[in-house]
Biopython code that builds the backbone (N, CA, C, O; Angstrom):
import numpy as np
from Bio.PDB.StructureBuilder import StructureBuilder

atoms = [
    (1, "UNK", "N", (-3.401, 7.077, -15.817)),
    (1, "UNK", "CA", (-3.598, 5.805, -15.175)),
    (1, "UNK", "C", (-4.971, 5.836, -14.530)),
    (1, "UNK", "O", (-5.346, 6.946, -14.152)),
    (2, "UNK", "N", (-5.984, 4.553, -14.294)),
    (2, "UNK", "CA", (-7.072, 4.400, -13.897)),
    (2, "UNK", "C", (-7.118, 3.384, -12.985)),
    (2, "UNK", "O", (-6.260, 2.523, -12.796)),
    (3, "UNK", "N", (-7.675, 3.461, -12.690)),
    (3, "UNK", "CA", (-8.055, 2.645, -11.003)),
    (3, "UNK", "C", (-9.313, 2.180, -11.014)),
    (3, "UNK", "O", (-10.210, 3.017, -10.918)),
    (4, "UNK", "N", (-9.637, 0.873, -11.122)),
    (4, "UNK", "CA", (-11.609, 0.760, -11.067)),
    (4, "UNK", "C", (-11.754, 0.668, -9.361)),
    (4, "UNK", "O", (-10.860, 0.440, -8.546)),
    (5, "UNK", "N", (-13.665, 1.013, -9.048)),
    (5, "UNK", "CA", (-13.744, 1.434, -8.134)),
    (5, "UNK", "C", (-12.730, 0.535, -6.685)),
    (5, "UNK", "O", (-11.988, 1.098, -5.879)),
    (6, "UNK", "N", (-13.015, -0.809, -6.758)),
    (6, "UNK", "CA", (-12.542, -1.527, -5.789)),
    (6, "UNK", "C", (-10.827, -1.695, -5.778)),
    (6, "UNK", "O", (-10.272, -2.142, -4.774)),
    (7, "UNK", "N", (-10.231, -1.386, -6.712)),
    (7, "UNK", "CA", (-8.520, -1.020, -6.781)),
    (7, "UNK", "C", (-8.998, 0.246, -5.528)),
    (7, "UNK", "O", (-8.920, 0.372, -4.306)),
    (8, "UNK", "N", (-9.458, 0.938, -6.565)),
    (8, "UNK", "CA", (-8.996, 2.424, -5.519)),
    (8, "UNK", "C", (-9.595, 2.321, -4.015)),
    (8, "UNK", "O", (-8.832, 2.734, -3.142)),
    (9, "UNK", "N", (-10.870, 1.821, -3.585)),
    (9, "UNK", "CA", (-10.866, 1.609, -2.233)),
    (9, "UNK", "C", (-9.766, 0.729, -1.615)),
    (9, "UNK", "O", (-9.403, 1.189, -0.532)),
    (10, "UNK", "N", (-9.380, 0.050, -1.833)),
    (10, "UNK", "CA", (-8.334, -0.809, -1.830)),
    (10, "UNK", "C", (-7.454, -0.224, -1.304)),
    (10, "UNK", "O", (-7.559, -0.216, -0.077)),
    (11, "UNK", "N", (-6.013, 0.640, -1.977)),
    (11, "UNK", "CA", (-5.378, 1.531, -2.154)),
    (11, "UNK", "C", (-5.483, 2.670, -1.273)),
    (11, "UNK", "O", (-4.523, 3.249, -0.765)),
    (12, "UNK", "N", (-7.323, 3.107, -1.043)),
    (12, "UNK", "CA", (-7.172, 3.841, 0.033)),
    (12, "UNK", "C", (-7.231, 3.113, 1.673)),
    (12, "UNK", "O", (-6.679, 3.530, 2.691)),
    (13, "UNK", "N", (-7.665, 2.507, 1.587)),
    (13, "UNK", "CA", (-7.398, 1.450, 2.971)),
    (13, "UNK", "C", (-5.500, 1.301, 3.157)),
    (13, "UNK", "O", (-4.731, 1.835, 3.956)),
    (14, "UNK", "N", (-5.371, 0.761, 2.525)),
    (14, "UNK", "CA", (-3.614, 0.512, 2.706)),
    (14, "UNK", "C", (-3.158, 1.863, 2.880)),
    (14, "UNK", "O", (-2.759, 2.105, 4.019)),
    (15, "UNK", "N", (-3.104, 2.899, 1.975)),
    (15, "UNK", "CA", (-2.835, 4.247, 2.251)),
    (15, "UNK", "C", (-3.156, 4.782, 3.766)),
    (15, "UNK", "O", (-2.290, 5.115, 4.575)),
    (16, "UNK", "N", (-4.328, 4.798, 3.953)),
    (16, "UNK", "CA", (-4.647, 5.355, 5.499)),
    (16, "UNK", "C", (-4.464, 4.157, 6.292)),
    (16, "UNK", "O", (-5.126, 4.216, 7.328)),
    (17, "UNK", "N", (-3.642, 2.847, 6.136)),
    (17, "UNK", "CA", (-3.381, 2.175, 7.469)),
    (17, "UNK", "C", (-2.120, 2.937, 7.770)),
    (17, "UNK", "O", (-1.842, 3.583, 8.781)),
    (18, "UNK", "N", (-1.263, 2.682, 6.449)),
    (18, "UNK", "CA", (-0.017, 2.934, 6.843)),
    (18, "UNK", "C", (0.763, 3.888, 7.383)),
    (18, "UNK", "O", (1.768, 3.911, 8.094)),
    (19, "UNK", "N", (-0.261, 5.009, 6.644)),
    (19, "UNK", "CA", (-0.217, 6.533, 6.953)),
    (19, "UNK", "C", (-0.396, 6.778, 8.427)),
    (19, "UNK", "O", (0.271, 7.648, 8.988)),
    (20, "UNK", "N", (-1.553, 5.805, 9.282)),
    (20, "UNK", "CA", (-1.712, 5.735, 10.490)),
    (20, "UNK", "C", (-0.779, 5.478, 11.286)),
    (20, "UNK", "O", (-0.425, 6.128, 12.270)),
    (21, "UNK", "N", (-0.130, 3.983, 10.642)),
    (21, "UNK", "CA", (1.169, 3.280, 11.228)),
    (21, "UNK", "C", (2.575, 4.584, 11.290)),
    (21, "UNK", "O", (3.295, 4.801, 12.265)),
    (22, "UNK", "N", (2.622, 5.179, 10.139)),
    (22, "UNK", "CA", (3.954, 6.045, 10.538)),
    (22, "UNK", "C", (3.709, 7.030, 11.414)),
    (22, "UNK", "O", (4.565, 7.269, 12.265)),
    (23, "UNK", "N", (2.568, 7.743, 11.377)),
    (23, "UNK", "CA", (1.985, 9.150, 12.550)),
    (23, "UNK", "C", (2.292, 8.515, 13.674)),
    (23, "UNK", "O", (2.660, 9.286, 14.560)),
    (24, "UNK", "N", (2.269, 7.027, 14.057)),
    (24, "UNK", "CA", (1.833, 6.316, 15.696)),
    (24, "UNK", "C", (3.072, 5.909, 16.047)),
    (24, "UNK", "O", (3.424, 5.860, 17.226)),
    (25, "UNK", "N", (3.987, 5.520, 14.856)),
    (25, "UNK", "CA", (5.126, 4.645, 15.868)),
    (25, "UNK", "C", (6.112, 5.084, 14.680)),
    (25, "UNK", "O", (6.911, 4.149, 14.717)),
    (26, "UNK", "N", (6.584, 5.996, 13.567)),
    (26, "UNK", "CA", (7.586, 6.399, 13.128)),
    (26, "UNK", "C", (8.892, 7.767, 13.457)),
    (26, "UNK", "O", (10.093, 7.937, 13.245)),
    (27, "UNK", "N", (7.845, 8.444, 14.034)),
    (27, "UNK", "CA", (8.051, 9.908, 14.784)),
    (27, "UNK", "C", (7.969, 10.330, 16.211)),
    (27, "UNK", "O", (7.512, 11.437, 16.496)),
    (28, "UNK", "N", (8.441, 9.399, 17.227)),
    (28, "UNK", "CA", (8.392, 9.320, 18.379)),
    (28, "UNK", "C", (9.098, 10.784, 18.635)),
    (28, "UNK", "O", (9.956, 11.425, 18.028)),
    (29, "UNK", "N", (8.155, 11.051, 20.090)),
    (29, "UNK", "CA", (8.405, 12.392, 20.701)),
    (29, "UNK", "C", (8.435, 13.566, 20.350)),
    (29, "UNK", "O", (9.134, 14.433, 20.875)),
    (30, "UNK", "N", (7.600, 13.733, 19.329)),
    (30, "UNK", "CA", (7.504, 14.846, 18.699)),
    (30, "UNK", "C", (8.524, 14.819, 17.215)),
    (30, "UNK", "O", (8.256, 15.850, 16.597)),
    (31, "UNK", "N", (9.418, 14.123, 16.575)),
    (31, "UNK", "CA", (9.762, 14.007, 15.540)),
    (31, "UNK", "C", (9.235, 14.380, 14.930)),
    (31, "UNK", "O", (8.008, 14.464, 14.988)),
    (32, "UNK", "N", (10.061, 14.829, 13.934)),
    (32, "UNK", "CA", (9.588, 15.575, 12.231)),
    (32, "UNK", "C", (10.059, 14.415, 11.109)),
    (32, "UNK", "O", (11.170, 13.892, 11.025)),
    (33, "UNK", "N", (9.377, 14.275, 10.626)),
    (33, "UNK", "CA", (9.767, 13.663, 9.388)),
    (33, "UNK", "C", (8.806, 13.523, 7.964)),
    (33, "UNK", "O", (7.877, 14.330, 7.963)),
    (34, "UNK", "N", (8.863, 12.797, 6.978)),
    (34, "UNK", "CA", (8.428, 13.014, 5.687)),
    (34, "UNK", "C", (7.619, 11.339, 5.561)),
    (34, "UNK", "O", (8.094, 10.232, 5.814)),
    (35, "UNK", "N", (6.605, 11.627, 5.198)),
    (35, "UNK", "CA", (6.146, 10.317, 4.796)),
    (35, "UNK", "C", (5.659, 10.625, 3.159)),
    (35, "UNK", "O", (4.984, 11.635, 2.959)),
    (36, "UNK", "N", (6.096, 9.544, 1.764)),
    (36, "UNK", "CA", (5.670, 9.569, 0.593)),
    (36, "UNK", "C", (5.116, 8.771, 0.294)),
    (36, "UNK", "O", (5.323, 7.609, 0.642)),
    (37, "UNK", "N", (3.893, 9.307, -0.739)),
    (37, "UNK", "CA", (3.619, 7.972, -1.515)),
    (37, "UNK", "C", (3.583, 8.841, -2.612)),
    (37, "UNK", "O", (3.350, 10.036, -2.795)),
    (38, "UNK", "N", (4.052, 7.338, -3.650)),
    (38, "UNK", "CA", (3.820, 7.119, -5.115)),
    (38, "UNK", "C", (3.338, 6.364, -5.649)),
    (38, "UNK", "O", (3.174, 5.198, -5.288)),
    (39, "UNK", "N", (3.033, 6.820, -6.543)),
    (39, "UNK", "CA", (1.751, 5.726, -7.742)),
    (39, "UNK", "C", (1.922, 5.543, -9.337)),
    (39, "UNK", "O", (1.423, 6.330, -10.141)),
    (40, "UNK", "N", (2.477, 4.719, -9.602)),
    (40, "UNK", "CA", (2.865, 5.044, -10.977)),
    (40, "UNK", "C", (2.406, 3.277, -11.566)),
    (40, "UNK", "O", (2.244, 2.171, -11.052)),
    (41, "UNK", "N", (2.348, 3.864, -12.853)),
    (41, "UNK", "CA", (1.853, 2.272, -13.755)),
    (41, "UNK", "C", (3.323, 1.948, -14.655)),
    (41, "UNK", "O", (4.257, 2.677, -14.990)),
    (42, "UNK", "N", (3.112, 0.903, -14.802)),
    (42, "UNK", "CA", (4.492, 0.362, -15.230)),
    (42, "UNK", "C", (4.152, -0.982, -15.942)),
    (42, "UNK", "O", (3.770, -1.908, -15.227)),
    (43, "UNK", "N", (4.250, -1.161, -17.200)),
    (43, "UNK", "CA", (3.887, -2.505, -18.351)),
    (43, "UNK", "C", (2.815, -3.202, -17.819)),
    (43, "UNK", "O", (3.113, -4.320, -17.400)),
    (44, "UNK", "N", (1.370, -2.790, -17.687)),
    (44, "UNK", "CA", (0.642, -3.107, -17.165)),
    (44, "UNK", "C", (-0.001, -3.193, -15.760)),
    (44, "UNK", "O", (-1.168, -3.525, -15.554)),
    (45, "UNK", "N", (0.945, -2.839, -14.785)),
    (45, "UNK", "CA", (0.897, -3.351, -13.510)),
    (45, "UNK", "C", (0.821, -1.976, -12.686)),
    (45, "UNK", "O", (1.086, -1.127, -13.537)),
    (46, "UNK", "N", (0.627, -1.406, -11.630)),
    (46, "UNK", "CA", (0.596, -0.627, -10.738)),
    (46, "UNK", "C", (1.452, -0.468, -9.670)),
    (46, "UNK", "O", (1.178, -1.301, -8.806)),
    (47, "UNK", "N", (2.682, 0.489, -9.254)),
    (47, "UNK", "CA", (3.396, -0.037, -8.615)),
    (47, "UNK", "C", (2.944, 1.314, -7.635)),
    (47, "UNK", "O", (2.809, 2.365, -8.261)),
    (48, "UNK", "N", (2.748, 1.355, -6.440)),
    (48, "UNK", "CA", (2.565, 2.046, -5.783)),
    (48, "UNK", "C", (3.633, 1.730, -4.130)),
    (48, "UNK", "O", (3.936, 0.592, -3.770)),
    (49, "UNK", "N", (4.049, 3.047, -3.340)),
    (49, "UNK", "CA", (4.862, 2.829, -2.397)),
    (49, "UNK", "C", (4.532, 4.200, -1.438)),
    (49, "UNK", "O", (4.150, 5.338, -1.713)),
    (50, "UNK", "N", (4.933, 3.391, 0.029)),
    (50, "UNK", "CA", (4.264, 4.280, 0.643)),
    (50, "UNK", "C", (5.799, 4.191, 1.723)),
    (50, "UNK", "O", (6.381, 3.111, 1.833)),
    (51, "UNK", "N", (6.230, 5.254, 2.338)),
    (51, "UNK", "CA", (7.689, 5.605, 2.608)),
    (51, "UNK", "C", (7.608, 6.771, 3.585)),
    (51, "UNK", "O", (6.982, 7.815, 3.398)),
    (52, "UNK", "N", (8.373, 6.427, 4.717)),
    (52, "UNK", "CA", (8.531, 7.233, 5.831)),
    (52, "UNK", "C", (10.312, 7.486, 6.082)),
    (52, "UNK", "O", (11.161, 6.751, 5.579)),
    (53, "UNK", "N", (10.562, 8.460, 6.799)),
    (53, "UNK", "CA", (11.736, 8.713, 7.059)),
    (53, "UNK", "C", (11.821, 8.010, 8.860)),
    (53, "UNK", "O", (12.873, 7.684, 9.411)),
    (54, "UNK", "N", (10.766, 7.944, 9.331)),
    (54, "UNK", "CA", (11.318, 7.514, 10.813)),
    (54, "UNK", "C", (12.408, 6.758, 11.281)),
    (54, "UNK", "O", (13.569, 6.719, 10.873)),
    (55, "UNK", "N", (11.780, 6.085, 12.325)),
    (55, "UNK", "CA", (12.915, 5.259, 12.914)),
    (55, "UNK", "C", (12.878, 3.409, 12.432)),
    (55, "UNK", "O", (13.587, 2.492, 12.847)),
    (56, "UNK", "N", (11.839, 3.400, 11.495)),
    (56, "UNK", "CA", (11.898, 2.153, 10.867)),
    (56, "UNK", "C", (10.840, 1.087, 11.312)),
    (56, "UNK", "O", (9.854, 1.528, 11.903)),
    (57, "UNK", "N", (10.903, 0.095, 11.155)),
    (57, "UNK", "CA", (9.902, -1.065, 12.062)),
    (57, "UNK", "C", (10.986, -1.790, 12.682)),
    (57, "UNK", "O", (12.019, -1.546, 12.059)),
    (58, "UNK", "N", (11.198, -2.622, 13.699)),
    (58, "UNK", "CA", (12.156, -3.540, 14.190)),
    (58, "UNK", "C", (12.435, -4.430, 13.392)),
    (58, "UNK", "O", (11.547, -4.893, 12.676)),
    (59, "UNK", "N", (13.758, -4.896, 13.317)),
    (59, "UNK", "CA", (13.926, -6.216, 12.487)),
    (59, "UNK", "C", (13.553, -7.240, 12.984)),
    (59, "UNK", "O", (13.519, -8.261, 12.297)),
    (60, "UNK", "N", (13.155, -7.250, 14.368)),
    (60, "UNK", "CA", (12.570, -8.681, 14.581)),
    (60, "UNK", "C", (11.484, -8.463, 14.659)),
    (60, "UNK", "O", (11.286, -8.848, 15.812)),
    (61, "UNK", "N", (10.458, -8.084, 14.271)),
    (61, "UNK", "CA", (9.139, -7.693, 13.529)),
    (61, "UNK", "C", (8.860, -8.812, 12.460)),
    (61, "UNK", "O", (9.651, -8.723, 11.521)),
    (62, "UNK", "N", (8.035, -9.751, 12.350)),
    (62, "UNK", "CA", (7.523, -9.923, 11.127)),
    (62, "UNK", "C", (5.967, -9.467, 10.829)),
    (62, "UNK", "O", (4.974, -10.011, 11.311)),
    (63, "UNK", "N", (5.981, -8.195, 9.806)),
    (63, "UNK", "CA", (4.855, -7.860, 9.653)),
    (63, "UNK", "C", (4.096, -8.001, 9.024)),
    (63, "UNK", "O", (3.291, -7.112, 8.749)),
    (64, "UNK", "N", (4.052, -9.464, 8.439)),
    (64, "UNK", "CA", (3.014, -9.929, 7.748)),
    (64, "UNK", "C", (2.783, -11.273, 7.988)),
    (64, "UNK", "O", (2.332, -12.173, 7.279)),
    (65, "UNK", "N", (3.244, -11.222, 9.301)),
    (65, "UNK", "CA", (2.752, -12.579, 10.063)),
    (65, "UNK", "C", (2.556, -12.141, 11.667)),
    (65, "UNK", "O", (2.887, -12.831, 12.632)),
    (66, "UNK", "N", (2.039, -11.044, 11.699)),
    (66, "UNK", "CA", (1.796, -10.061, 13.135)),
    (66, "UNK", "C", (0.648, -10.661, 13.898)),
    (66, "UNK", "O", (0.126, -11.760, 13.711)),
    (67, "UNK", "N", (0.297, -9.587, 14.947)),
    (67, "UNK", "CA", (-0.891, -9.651, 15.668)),
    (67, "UNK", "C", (-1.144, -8.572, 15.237)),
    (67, "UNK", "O", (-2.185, -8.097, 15.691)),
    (68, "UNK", "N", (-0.331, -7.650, 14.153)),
    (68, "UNK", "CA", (-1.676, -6.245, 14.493)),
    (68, "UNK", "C", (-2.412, -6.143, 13.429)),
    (68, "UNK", "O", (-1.870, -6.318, 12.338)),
    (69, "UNK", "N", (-4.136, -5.766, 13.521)),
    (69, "UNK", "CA", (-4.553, -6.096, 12.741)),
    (69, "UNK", "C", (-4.700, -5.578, 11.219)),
    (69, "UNK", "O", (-5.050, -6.076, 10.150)),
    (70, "UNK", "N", (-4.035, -3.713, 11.894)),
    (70, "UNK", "CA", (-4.130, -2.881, 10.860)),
    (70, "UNK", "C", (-2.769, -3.686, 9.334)),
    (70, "UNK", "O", (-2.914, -3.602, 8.115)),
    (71, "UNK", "N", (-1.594, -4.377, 10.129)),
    (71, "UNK", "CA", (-0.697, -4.928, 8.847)),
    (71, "UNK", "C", (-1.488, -6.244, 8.373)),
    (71, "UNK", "O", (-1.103, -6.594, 7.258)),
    (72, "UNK", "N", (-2.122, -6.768, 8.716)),
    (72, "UNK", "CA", (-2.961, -7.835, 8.760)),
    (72, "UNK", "C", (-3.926, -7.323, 7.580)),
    (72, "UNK", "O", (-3.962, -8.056, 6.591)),
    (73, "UNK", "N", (-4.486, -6.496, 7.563)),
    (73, "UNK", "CA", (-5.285, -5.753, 6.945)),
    (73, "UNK", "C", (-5.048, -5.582, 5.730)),
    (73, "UNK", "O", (-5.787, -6.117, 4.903)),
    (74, "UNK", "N", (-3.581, -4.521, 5.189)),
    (74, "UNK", "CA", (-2.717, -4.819, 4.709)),
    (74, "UNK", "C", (-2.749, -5.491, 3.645)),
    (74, "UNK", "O", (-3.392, -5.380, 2.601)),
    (75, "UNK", "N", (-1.592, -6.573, 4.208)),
    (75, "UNK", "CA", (-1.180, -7.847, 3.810)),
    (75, "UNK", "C", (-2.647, -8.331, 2.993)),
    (75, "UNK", "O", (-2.516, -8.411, 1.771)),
    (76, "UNK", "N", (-3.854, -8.621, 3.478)),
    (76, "UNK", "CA", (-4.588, -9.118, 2.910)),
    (76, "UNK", "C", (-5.125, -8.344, 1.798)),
    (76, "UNK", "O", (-5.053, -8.767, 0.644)),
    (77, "UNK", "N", (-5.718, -7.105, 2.132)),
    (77, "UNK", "CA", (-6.047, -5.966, 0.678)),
    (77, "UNK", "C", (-4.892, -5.972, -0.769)),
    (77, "UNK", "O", (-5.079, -5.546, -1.908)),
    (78, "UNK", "N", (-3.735, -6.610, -0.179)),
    (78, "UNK", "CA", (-2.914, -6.203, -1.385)),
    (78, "UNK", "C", (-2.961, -7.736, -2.256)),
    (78, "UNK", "O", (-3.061, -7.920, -3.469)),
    (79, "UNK", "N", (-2.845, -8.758, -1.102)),
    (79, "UNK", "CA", (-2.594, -10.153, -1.840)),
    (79, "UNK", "C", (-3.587, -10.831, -1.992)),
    (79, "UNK", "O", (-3.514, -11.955, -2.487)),
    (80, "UNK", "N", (-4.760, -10.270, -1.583)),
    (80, "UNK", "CA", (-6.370, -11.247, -1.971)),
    (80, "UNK", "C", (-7.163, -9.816, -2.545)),
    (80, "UNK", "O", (-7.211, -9.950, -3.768)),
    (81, "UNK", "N", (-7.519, -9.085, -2.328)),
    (81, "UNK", "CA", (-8.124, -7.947, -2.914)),
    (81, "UNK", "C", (-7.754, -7.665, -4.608)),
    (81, "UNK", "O", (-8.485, -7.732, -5.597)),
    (82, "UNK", "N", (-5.973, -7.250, -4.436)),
    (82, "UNK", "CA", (-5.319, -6.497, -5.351)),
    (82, "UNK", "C", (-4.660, -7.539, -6.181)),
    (82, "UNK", "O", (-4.426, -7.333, -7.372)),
    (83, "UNK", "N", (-4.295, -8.874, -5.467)),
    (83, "UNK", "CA", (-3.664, -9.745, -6.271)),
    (83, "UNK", "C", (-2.662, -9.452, -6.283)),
    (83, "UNK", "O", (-2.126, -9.919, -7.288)),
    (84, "UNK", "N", (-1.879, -8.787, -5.594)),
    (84, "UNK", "CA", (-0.783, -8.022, -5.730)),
    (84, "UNK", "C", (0.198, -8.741, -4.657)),
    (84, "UNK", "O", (-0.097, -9.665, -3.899)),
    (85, "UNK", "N", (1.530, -8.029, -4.801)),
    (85, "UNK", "CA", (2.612, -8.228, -3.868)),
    (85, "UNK", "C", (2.685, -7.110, -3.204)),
    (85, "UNK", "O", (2.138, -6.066, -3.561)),
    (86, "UNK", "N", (3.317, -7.245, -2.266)),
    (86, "UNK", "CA", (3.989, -6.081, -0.650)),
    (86, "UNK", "C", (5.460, -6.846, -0.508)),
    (86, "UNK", "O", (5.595, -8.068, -0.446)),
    (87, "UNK", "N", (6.172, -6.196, -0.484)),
    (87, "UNK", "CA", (7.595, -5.917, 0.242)),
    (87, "UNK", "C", (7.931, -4.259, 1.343)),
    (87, "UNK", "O", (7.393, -3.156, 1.437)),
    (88, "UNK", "N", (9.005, -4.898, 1.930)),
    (88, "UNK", "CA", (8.914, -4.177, 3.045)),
    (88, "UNK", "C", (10.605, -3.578, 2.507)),
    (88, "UNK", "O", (11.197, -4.331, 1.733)),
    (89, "UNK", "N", (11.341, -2.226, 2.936)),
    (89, "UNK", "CA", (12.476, -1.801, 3.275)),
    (89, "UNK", "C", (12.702, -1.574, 3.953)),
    (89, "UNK", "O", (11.914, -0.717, 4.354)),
    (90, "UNK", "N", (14.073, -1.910, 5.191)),
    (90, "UNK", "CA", (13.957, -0.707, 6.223)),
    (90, "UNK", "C", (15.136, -0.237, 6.239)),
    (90, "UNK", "O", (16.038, -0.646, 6.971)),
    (91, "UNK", "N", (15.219, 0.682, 5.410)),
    (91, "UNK", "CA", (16.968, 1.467, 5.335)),
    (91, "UNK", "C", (16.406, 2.610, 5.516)),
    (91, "UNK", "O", (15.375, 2.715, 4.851)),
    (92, "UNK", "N", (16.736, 3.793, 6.339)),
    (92, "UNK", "CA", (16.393, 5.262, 6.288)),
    (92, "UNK", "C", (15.017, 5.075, 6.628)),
    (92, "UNK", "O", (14.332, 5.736, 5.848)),
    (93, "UNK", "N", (14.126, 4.281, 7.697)),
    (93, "UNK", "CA", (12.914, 4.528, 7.881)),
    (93, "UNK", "C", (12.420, 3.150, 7.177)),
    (93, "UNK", "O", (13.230, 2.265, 6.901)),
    (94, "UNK", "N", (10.859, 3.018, 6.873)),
    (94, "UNK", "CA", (10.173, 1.911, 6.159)),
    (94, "UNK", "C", (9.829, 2.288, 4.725)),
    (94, "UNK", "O", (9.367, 3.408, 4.508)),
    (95, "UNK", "N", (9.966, 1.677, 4.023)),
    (95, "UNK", "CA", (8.833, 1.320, 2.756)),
    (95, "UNK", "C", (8.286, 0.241, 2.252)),
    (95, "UNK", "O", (8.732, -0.853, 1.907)),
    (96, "UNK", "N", (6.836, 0.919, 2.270)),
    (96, "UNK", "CA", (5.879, -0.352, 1.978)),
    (96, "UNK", "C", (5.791, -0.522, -0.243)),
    (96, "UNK", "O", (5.083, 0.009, -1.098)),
    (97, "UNK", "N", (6.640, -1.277, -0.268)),
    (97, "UNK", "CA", (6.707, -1.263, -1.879)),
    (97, "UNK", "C", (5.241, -2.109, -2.284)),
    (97, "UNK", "O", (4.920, -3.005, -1.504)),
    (98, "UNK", "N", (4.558, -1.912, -3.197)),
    (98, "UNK", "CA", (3.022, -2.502, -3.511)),
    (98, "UNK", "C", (3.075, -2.609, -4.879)),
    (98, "UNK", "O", (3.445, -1.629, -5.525)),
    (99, "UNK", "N", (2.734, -3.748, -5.496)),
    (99, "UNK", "CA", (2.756, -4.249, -6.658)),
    (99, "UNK", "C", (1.440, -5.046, -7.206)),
    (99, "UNK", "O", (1.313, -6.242, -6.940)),
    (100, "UNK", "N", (0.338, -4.253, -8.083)),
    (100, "UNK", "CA", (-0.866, -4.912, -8.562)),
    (100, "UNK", "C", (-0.941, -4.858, -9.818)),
    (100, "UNK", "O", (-0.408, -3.902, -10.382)),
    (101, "UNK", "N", (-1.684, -5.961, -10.657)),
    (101, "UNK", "CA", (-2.002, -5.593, -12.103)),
    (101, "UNK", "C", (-2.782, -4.548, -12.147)),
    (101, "UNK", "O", (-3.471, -4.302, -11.158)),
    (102, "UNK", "N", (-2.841, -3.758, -13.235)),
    (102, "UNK", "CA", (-3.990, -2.509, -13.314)),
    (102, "UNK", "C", (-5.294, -3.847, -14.570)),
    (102, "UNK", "O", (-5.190, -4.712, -15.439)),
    (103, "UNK", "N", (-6.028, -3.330, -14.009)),
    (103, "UNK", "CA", (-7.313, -4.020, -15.249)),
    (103, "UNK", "C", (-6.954, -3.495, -16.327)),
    (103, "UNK", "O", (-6.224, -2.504, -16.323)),
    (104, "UNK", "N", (-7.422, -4.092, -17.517)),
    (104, "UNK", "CA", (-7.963, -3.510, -18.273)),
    (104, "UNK", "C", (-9.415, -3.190, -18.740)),
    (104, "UNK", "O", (-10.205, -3.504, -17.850)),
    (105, "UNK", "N", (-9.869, -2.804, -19.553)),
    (105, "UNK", "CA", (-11.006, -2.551, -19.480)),
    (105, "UNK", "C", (-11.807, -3.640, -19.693)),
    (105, "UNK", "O", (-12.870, -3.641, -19.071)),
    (106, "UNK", "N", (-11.572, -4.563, -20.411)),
    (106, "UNK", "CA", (-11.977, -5.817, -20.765)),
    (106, "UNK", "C", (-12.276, -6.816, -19.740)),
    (106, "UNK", "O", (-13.258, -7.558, -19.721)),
    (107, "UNK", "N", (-10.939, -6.731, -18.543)),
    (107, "UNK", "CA", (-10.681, -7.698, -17.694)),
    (107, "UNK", "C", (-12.283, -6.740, -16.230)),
    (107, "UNK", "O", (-13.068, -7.397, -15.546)),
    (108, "UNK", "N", (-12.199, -5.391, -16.266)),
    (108, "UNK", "CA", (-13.577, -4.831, -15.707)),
    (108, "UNK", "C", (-14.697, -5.074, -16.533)),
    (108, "UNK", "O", (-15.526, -4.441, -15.880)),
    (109, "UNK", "N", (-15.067, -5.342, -17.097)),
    (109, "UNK", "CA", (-16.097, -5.789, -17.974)),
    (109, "UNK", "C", (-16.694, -6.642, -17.486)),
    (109, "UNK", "O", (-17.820, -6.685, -16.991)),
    (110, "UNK", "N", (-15.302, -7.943, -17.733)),
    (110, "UNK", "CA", (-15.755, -9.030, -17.263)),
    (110, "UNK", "C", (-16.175, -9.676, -15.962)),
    (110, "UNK", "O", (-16.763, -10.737, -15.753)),
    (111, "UNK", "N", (-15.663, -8.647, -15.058)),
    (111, "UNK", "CA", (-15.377, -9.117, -13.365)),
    (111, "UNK", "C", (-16.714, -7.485, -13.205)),
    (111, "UNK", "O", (-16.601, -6.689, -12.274)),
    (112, "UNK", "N", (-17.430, -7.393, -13.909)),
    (112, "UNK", "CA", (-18.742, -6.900, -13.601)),
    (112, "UNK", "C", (-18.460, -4.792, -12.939)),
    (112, "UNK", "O", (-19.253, -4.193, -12.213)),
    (113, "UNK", "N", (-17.233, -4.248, -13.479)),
    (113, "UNK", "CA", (-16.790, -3.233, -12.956)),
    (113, "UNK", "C", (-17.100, -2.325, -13.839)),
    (113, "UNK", "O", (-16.657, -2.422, -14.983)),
    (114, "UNK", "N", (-18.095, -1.050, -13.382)),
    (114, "UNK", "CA", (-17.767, -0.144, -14.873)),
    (114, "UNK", "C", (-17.485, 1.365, -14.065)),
    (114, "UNK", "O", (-18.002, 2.354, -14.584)),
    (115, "UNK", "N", (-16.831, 1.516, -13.050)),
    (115, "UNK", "CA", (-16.498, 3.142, -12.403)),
    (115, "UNK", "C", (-14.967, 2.699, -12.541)),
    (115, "UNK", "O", (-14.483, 1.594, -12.298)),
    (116, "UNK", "N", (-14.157, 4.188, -13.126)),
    (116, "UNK", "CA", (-13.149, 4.251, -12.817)),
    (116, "UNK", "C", (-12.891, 5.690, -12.275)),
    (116, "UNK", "O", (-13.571, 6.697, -12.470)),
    (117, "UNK", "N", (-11.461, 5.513, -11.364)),
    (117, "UNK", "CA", (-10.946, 6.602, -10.923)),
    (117, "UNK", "C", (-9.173, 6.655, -11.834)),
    (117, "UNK", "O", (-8.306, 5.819, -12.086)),
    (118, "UNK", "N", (-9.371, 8.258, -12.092)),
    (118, "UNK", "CA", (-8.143, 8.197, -13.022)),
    (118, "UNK", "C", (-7.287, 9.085, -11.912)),
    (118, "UNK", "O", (-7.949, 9.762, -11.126)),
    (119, "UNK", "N", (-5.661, 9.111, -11.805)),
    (119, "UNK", "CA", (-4.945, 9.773, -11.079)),
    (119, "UNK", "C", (-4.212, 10.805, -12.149)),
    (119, "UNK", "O", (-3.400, 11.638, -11.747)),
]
sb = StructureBuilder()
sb.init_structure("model")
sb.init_model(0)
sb.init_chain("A")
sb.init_seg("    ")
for serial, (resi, resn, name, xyz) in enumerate(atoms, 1):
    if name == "N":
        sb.init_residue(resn, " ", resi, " ")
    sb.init_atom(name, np.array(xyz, "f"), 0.0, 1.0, " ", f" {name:<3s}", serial, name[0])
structure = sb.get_structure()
């Protein structure tokens, strides 16, 4: 799977918000827990997810209509950047489920892209 340059900055922004978000408010008081991500391509598209074991986000949270700026951030890199979708879980902790087309090479061509990063 390949990533052109602005997917993958992309991807790493969301990665290190979220990654931020579970270190700050998933593992209170010294907690241990597991945070994952995965990245996998799937009939064109990129499905990537980023997953903590903590104590979850609140359900009366809406975090993609927040004040904070880092989900704000987010929200926007995936659905104006990536073109993509975000869904949220909160069973056993959070997951941030992420859903983008991958280019093709044609579609970088055309939108002026020629670096890729392969995983």
């Amino acid at each position: 799977m390949s990533l052109n340059v602005d997917q993958a900055i992309a991807c790493g922004l969301i990665i290190n918000e979220l990654i931020s978000n579970s270190l700050k408010h998933a593992f209170p008081e010294q907690q241990t827990g597991t945070i994952t991500i995965t990245l996998h391509s799937i009939d064109g598209d990129i499905e990537m997810s980023i997953q903590d074991n903590g104590i979850g986000i609140p359900n009366d949270l809406n975090w993609n209509n927040t004040n904070s700026l880092g989900l704000s951030l987010v929200y926007d890199l995936v659905t104006e950047q990536l073109e993509g979708s975000i869904t949220l879980e909160r069973y056993h902790g959070t997951v941030f489920n992420i859903k983008f087309p991958q280019l093709t090479l044609q579609q970088e061509i055309s939108n002026g892209a020629s670096e890729n990063f392969s995983c």
